[in-house]
C-alpha positions in Angstrom: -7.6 5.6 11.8 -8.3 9.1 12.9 -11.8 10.1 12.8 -13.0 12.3 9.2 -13.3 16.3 10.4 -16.1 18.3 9.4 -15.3 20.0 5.7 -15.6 23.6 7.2 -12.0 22.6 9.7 -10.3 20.7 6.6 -10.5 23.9 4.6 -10.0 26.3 7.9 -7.1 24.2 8.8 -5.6 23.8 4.9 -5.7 27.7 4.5 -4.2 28.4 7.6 -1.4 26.0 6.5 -1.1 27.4 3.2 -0.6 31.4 4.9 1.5 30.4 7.6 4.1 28.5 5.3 3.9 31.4 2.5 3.2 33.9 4.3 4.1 34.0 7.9 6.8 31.7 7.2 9.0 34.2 4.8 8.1 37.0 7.1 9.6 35.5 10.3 12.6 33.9 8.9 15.0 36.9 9.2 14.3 37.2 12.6 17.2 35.4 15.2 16.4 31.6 16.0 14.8 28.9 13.9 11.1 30.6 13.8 10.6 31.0 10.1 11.6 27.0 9.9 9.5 26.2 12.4 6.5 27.8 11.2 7.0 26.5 7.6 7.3 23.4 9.3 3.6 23.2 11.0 2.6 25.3 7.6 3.7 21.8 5.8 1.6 19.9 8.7 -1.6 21.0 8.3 -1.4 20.9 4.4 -0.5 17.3 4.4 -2.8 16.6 6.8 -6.0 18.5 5.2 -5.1 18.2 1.2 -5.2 14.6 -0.4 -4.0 16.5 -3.5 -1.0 17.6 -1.2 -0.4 14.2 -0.1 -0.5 12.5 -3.3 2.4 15.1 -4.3 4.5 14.8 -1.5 4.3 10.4 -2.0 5.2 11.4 -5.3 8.3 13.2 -4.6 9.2 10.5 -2.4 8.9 7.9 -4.8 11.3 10.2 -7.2 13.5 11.1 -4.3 13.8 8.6 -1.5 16.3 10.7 -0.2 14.8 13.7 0.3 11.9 12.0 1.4 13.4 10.5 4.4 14.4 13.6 5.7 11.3 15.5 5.2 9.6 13.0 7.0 12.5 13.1 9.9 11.7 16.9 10.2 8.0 16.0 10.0 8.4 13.1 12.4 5.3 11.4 10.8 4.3 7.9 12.0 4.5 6.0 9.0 8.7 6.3 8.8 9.4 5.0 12.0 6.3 2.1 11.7 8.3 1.5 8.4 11.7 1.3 10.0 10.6 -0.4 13.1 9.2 -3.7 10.7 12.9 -3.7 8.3 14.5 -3.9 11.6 11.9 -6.9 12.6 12.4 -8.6 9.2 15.9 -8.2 9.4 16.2 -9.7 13.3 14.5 -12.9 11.9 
């Protein structure tokens, strides 16, 4: 378990989130290569990772839509997923 940040980061770190996946994000998009997607990308990072509101939406829309789900978290390449997968395939060995 990673250790708790001090509240001043969490809400330096959410709001950066929050502009560079509304704000940066749109503005780079029309420029040539995958920048905008990238950036809205880590935007989605830090939100997830600094608002427990955030996260309890996102496990929601998972729960609704196991599809899309999935692939956010392939694109996210969070932890959880792959722990997940890695015990089914355990399970399933045995």
């Amino acid at each position: 378990m990673r250790p708790k940040r001090h509240p001043i980061v969490r809400i330096t770190l959410l709001v950066t989130g929050i502009l560079l996946f509304l704000v940066v994000a749109p503005l780079a998009s029309p420029l040539p290569g995958p920048g905008g997607t990238v950036i809205a990308a880590l935007g989605i990072v830090l939100i997830l990772r600094n608002s427990r509101w955030a996260r309890h939406r996102f496990v929601r829309l998972k729960a609704r839509w196991p599809r899309v789900g999935a692939f956010i978290d392939r694109i996210l390449v969070r932890g959880s997923p792959k722990r997940r997968r890695e015990r089914a395939k355990q399970v399933a060995a045995n």
